[in-house]
N, C-alpha and C positions, 0 to 999 in steps of 0.2 A: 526401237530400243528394247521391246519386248523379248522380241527375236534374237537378240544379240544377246542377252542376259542368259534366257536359254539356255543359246548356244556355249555360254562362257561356263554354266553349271553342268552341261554335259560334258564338256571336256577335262573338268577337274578329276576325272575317275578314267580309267584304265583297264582294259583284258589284261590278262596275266594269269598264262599258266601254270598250275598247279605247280606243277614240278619246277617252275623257276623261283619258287619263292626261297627267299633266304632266312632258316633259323638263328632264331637269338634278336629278334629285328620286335621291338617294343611296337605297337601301332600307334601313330599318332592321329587316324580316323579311323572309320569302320570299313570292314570289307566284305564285298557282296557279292550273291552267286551270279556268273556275269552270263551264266546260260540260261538263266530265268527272266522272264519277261516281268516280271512285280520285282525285281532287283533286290530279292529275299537277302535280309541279312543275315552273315556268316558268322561274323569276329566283331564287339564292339571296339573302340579308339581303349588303349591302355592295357590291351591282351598281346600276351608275346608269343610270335610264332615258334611252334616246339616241333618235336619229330611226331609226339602223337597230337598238336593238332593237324598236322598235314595228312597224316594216317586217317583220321577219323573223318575229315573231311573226305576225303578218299573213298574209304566205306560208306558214304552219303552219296555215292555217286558224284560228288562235286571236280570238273574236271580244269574250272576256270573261273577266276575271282575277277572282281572288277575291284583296283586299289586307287588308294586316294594320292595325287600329284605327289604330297608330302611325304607319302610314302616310299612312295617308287623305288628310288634310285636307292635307297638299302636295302627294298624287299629283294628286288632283281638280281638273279644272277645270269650273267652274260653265258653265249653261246659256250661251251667247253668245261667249265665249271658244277659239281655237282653237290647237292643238296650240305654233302657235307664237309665243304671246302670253305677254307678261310676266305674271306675276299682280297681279291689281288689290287692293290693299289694301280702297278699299268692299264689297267681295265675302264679307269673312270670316263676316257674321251670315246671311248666305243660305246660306254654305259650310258652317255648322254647322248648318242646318235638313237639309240633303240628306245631311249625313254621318249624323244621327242616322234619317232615315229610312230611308237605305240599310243601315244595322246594321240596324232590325228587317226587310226584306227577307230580307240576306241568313240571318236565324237560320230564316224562314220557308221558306228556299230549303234551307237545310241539313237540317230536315228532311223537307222532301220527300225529299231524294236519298237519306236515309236508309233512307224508309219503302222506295223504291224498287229496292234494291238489296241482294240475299242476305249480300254480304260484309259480315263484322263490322267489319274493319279502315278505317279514313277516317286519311286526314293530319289530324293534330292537335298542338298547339303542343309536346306531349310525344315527339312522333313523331324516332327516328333518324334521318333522312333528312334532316332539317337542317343536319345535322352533316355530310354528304358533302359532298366538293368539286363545285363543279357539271361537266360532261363534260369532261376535258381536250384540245383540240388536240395532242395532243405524243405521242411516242414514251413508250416505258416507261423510267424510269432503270434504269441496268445495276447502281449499286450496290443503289438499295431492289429490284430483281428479285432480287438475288440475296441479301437479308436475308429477303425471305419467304420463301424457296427453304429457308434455315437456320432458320427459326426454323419453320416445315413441318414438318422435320424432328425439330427437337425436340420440339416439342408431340407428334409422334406417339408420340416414346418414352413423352411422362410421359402419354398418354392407356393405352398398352396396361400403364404404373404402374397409374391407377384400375384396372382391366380386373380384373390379377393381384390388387389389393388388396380390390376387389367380391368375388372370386370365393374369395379362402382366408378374409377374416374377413368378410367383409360389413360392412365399412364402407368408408367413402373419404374421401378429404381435399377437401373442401371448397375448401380451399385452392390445390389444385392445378385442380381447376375452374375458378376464377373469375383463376385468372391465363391459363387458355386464351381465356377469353370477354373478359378485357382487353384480350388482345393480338388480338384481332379485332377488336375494334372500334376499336383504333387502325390496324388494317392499312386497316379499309373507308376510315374518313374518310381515309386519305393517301392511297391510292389505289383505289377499289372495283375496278375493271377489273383489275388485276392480285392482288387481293385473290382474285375470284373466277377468271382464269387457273387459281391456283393450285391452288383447290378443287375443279375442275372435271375435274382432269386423273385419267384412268382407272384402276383400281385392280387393283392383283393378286389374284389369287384368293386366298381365306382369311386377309387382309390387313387384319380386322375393323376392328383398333384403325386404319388409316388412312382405311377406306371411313367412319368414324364421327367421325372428324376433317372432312373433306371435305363430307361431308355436311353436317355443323354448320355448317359455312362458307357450302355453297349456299342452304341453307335461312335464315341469316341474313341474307345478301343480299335473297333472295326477300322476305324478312319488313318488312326496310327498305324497298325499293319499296311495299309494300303499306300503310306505315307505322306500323309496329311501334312500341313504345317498347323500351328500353331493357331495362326488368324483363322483358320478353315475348320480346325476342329473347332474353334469361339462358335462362328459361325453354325456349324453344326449343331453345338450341343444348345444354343438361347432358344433353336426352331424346334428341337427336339423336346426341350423344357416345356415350351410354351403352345407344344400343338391339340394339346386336350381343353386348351383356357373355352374353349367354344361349348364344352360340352357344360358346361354352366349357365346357358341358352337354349339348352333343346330338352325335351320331357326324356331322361334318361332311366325313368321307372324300369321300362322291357328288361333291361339289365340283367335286374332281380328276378324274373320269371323261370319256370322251371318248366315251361313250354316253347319251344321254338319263337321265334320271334315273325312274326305276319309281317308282309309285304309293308303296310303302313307305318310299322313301329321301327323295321329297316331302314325306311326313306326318312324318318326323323331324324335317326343318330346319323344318318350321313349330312346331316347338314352342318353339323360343325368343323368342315375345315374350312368351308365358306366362314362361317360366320367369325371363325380363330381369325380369319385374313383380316375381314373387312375391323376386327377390334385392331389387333397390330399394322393395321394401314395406318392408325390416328396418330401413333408413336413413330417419331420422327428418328428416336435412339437405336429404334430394332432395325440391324444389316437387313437391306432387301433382299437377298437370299436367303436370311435365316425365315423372313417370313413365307418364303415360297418351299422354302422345305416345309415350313407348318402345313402349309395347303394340299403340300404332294405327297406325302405320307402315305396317305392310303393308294395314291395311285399305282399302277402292276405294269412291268414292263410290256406285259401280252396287249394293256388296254382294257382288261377285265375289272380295274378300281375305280374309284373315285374320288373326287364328285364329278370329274370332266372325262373318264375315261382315256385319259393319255396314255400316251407308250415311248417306248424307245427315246430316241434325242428331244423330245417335247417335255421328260422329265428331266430333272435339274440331278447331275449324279450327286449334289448329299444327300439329296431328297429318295434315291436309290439306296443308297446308303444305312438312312433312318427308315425306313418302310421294313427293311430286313431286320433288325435289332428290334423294330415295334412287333416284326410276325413273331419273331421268336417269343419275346416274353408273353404275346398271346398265348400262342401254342401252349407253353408251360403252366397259363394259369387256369385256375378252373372257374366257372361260373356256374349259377343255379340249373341249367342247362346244359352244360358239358363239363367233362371230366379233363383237366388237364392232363397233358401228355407228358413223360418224361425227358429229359431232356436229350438223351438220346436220338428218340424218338422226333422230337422237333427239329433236331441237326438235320436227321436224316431227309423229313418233308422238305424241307427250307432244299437239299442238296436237289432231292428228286424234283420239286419245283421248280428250280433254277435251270434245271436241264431241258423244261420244256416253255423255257423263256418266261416266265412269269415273273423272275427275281435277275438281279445285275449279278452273273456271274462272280466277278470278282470280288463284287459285297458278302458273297456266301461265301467263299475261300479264305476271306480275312478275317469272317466268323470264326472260322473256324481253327484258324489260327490265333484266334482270340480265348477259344473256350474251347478247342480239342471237339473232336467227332464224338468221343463220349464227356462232356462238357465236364468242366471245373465244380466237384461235391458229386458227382455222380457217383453210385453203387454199380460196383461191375464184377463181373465174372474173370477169372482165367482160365487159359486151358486145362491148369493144373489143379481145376477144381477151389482151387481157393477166392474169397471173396475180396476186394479192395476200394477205396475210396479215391479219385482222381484228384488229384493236389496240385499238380500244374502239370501247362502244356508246354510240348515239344516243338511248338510252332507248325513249320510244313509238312511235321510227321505228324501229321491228323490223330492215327489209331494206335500210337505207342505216345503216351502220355508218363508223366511220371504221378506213381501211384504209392498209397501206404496199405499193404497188404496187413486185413486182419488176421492177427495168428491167433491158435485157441487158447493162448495164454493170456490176452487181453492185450499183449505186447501190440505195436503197430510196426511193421518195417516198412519204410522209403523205400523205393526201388523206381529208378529208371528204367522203363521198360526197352527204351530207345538202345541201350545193351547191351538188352538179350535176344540170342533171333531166339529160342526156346519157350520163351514164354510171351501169349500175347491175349489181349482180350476178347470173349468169344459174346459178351453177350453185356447191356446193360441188365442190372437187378434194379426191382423195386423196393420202398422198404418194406413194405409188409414180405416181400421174402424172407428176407433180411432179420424180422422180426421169428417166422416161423421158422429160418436156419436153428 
């Protein structure tokens, strides 16, 4: 039955190339690049095909969309027919010969990519990412900045509630979980780019219940690009909430030290993904995968984490998943011991690490599709000498992000970098440049 279900969701989408599509055609699903193995979205459901979206798409290298059943048979124009041709009523019995054979194409083509590629996760009709708004042109509003700002806030309180409630009776409210994971998912779909802003931002030392919050957040992000459902990102974000709850057990003093951390004081703090497990073993309400993503967090595709040293298919891929979005927000923060990194600079370890198998490829590509190569608040350079703030990502244009270029008027201008090949970013800044500019 598994198998058949599958197969029934793969066949709901279509190759179709570029040049077949017909303008003036409303979408009644989304359509994806059908040369991409992550089945990267193009157009979402309620966007109309125009002359410059096929153009721009075009300019993106895009030479073939995968479109939805529903769509087909008006996207399509038949053999002879060209982009800017009315459609022919005698056409429709030949249009329904090519539409039926293009579905068993594309089911043939879905599983190749399948067979071909490690990631478990494929865009599928179940998939969250539906649900996002497609990239905004626009600045962030001041009022919803500053409702995720408050409502940040409070979710951290009632996250370090479960924390305190995990830790004296071993249980938790249920309840209060899944009004966190509500309220995500309605933060992503209004705005992901400032959804993750928020989750992104560096964490105080010993600040569990916030680093655990945050995390939930990147990792859900991440998850959506990659095209999670719904029940999977749950899943994800309760394990991701609740993987620091251990560290409420172990002498977490070293933290605070401004001297490297000794062999002994190492082997202390690693003991709480054991001990997060063995507390969420007693809870009958926590998904058994959300608890083994607690566990596997720290584990590294190479086998160089812990607490078991796993690797490759022995970790669980959300648990690949949250290990990425937990390195990053390390990376960024600083402790009495190191100086956090910019966020730049974290993309870029996370990328360079990934390539020498330590991290799930894919999890770092949908990072970054989540927060841009120069991340969402980042200070950056351009060619043209001017400085600018990143304000949302381009998705699979990593390093053309759209940015508000400071002018020395105090003015801000928006600008898509994604439409100019002339201008492009050479460099993250920090603020103390920034300060000395």
């Amino acid at each position: 039955m598994v198998a058949q279900s599958v197969k029934n969701k793969a066949s709901q989408y279509t190759s179709l190339d570029i040049d077949r599509l017909r303008m003036g055609v409303k979408l009644q699903a989304p359509i994806f690049d059908a040369d991409s193995e992550n089945n990267i979205l193009l157009l979402a459901s309620g966007k109309t095909i125009t002359k410059g979206t096929i153009e721009n798409l075009k300019k993106r290298g895009i030479r073939s969309v995968r479109v939805h059943e529903r769509d087909l048979q008006n996207l399509m124009l038949p053999p002879g027919e060209s982009q800017n041709s009315e459609p022919k009523s005698n056409q429709n019995k030949r249009r329904q010969k090519i539409r039926l054979q293009s579905v068993q194409a594309a089911s043939q083509k879905q599983e190749m990519d399948t067979q071909r590629t490690d990631s478990p996760w494929h865009i599928q009709t179940s998939s969250f990412l539906h649900e996002i708004k497609p990239v905004q042109n626009s600045s962030y509003s001041t009022e919803m900045k500053n409702q995720y700002r408050e409502q940040f806030t409070a979710l951290t309180k009632i996250t370090g509630s479960v924390y305190k409630q995990l830790l004296s009776t071993k249980q938790i409210s249920m309840r209060q979980i899944y009004d966190i994971t509500n309220i995500s998912f309605v933060q992503m779909a209004e705005d992901m780019d400032l959804f993750v802003l928020e989750g992104m931002t560096p964490i105080d030392v010993g600040n569990f219940c916030r680093h655990g919050l945050q995390m939930s957040s990147l990792a859900m992000a991440i998850g959506t690009q990659l095209g999670l459902s719904r029940e999977n990102l749950i899943k994800l974000s309760i394990g991701c909430l609740l993987h620091d709850t251990g560290m409420g057990r172990v002498n977490s003093q070293a933290l605070w030290k401004t001297k490297p951390l000794n062999p002994i004081e190492i082997l202390e703090l690693k003991k709480h993904p054991t001990i997060t497990y063995d507390l969420l073993n007693q809870v009958t309400e926590v998904p058994t995968i959300s608890k083994l993503i607690a566990y596997q967090i720290h584990e590294r595709c190479d086998g160089s984490g812990y607490p078991r040293g796993q690797k490759g298919h022995q970790i669980h891929p959300l648990a690949k998943i949250a290990s990425v979005a937990d390195e990053f927000i390390e990376l960024v923060s600083s402790r009495p011991n190191k100086l956090g990194l910019l966020p730049y600079q974290a993309a870029e370890k996370l990328v360079y690490e990934a390539s020498l198998g330590k991290y799930d490829c894919n999890s770092v590509r949908a990072l970054l599709q989540s927060i841009s190569l120069y991340p969402v608040g980042s200070l950056v350079e351009l060619n043209n000498g001017k400085q600018a703030i990143v304000i949302r990502t381009n998705r699979t244009y990593y390093d053309n992000p759209i940015v508000e270029i400071l002018e020395q008027d105090g003015l801000h201008q928006l600008t898509n970098l994604l439409e100019y090949d002339d201008v492009h970013v050479v460099r993250a800044v920090s603020e103390q440049e920034l300060q000395m500019a």
